[in-house]
MDTraj code that builds the backbone (N, CA, C; nanometers):
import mdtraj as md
import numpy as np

residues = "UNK UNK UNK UNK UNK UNK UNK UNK UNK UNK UNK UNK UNK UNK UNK UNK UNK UNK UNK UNK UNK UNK UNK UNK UNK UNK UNK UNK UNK UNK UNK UNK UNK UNK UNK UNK UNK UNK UNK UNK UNK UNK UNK UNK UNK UNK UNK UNK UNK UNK UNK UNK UNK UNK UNK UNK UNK UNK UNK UNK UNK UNK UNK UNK UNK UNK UNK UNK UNK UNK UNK UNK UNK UNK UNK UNK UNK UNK UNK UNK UNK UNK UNK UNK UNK UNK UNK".split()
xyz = np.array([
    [5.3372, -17.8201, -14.7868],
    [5.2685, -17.8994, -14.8864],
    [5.1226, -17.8542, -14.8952],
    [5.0517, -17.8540, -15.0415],
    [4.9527, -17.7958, -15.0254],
    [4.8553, -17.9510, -15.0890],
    [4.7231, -17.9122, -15.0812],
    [4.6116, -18.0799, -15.1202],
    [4.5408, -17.9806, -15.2628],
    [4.5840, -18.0281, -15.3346],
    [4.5478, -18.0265, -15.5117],
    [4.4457, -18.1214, -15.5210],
    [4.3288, -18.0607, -15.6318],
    [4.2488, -18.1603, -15.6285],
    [4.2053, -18.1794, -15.7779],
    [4.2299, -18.2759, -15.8110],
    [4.2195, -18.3198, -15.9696],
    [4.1232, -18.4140, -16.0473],
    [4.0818, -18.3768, -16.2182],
    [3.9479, -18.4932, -16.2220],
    [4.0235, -18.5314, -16.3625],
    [4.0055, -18.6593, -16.3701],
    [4.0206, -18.7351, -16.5102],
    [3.9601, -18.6718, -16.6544],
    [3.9887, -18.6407, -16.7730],
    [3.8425, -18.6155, -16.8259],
    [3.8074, -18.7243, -16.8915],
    [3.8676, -18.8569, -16.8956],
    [3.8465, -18.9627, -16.9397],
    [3.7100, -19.0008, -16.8874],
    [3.8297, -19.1188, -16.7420],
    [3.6818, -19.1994, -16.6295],
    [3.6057, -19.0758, -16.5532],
    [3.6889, -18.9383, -16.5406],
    [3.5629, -18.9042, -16.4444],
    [3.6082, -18.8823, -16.3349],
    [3.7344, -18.9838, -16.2929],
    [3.8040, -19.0016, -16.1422],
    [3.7993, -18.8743, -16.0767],
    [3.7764, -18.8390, -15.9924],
    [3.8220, -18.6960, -15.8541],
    [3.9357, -18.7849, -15.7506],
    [4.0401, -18.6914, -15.7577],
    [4.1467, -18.7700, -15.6487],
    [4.2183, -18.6128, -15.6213],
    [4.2636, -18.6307, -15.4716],
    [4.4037, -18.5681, -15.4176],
    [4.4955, -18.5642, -15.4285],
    [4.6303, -18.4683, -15.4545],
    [4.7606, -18.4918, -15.4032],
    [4.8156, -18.3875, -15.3132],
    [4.8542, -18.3933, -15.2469],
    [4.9683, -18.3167, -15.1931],
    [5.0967, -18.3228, -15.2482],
    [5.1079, -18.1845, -15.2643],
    [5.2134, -18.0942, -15.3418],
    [5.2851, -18.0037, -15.3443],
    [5.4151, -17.9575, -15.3658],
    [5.4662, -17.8545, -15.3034],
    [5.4394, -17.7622, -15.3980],
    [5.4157, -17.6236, -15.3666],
    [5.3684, -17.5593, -15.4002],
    [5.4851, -17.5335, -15.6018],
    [5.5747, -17.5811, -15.5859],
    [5.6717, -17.5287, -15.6726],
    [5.6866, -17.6749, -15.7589],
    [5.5637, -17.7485, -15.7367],
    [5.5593, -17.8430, -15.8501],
    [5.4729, -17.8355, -15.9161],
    [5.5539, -17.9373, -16.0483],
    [5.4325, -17.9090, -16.2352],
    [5.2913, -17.9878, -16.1352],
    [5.2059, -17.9068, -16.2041],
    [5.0584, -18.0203, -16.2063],
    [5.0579, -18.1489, -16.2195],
    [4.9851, -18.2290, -16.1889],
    [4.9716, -18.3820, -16.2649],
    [4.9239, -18.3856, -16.4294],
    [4.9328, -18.4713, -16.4731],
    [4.8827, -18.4817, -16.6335],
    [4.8148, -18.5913, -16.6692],
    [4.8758, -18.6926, -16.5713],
    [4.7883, -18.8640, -16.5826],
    [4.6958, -18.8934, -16.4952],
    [4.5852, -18.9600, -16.5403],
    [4.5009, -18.9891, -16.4180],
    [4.5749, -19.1401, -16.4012],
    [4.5744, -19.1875, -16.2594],
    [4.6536, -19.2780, -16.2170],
    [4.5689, -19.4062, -16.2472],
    [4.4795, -19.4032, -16.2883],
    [4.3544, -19.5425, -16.2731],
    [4.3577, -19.5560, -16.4377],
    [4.3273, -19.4578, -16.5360],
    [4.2979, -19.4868, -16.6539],
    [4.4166, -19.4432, -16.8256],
    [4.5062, -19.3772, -16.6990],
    [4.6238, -19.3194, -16.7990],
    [4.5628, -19.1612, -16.8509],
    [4.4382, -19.1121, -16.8436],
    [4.4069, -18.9771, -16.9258],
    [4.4293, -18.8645, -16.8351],
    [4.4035, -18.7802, -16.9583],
    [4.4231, -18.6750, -16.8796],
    [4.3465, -18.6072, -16.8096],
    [4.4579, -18.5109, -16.7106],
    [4.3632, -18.5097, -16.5750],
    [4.3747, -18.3684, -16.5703],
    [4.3096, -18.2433, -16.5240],
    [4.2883, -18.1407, -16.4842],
    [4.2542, -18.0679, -16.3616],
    [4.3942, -17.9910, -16.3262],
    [4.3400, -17.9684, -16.1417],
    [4.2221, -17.8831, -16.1244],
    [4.1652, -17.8741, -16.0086],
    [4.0552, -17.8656, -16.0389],
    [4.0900, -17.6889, -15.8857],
    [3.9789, -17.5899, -15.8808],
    [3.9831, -17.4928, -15.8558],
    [3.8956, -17.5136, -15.7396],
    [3.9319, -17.4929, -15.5797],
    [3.8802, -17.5360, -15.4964],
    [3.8709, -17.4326, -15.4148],
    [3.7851, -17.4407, -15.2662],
    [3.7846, -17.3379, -15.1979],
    [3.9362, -17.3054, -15.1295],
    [3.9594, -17.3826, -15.1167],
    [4.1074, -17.3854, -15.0226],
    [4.0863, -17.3401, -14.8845],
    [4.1480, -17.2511, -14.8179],
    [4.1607, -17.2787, -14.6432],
    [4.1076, -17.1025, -14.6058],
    [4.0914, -17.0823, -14.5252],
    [4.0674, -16.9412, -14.4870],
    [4.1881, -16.9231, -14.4067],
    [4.2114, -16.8345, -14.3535],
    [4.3017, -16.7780, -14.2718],
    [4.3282, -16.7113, -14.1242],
    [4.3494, -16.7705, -13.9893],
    [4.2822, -16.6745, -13.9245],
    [4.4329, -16.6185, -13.8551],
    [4.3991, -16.5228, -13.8177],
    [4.4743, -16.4017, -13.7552],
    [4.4657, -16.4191, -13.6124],
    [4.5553, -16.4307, -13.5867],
    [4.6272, -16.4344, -13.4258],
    [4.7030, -16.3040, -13.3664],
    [4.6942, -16.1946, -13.2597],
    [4.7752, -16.0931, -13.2211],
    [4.6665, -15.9995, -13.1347],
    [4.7405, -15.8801, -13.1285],
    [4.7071, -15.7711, -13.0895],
    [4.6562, -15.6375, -13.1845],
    [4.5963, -15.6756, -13.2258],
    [4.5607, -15.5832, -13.3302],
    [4.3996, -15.4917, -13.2448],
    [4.3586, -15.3816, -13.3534],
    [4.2822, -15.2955, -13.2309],
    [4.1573, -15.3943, -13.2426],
    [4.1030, -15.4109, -13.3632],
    [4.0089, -15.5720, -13.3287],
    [4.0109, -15.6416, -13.2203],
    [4.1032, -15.7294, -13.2037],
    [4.1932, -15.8150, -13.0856],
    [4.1112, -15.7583, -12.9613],
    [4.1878, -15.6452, -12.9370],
    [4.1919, -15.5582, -12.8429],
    [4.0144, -15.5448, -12.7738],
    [3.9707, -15.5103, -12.8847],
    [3.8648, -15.4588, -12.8483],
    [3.7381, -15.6113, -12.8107],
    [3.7496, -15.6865, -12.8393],
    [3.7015, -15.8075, -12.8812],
    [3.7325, -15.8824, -12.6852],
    [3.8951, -15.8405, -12.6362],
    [3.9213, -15.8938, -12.5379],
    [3.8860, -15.8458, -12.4151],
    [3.8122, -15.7021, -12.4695],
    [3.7748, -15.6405, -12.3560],
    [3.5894, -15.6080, -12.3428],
    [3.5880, -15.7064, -12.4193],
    [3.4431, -15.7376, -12.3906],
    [3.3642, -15.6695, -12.5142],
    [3.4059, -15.6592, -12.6044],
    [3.3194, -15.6265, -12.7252],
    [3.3075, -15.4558, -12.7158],
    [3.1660, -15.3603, -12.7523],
    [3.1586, -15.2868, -12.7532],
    [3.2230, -15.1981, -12.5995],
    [3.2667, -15.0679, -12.6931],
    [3.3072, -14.9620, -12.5675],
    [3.2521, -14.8618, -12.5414],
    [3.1314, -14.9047, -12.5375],
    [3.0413, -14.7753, -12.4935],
    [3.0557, -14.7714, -12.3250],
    [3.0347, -14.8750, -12.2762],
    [3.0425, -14.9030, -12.1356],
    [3.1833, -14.8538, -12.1035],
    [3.2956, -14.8586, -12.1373],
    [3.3708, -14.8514, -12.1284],
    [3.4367, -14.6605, -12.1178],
    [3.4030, -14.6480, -12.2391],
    [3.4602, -14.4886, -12.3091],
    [3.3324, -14.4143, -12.3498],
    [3.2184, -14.4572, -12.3348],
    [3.1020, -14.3451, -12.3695],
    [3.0881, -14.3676, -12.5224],
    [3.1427, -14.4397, -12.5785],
    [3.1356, -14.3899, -12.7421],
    [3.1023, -14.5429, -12.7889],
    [3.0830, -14.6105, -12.8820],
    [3.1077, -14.7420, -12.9463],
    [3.1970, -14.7258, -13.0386],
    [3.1751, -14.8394, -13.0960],
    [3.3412, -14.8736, -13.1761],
    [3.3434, -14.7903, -13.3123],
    [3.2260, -14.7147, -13.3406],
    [3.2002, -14.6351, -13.4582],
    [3.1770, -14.4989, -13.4114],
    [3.1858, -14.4458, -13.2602],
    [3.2285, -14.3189, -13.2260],
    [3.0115, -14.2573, -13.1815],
    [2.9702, -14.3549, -13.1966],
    [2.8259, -14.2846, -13.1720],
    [2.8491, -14.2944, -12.9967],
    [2.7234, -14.2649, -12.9243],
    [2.7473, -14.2613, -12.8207],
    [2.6054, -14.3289, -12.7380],
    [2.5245, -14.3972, -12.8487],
    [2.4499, -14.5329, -12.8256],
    [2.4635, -14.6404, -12.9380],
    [2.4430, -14.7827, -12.8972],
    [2.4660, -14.8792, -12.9967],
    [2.4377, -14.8523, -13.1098],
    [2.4991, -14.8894, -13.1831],
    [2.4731, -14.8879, -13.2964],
    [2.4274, -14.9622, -13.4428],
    [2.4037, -15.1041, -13.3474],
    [2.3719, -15.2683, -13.4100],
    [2.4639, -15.3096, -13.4971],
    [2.5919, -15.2094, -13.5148],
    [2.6889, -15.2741, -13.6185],
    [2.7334, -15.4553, -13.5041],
    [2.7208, -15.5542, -13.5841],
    [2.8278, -15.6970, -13.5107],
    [2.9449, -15.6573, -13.4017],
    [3.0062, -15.5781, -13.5089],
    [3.1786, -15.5287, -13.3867],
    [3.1382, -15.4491, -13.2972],
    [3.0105, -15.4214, -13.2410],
    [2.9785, -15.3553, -13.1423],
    [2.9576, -15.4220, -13.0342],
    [2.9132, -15.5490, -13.0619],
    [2.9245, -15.6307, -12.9357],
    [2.7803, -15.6632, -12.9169],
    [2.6844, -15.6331, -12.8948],
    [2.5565, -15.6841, -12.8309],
    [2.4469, -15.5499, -12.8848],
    [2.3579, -15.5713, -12.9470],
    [2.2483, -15.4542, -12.9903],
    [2.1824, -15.3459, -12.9217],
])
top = md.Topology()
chain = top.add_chain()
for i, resn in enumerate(residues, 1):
    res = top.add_residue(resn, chain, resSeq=i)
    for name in ("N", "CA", "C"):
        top.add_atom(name, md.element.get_by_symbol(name[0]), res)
traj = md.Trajectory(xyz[None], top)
């Protein structure tokens, strides 16, 4: 089920529904009878769970210079990129 978010253009109303993704829109606002328009929201981000070389690298303490001589962009001092781990 997903949270739809809809405004009257009558009263004005802003309200929720939850909805399955494979249903019509609403059309009535429930307070004044008009019509209502869903409205375009941020919605949810997504996060990623696994082993991926990110993952990987992230679990072993950020940058691999300490590690392999190189950082995560192949230089062989920091490089201030974020995914490097520490400046």
């Amino acid at each position: 089920m997903l949270t739809y978010e809809y405004e009257c253009e009558m009263c004005g109303l802003r309200f929720e529904r939850q909805q399955a993704i494979s249903e019509d829109p609403l059309t009535e606002c429930p307070e004044c009878r008009g019509k209502v328009r869903r409205l375009i929201s941020g919605g949810a981000g997504f996060l990623f769970k696994g082993s991926g070389p990110d993952q990987a690298s992230r679990s072993e303490g950020g940058c691999s210079l300490e590690r392999t001589g190189r950082t995560c962009c192949g230089r062989e001092e920091r490089c201030g990129d974020s995914s490097c781990g520490r400046e």
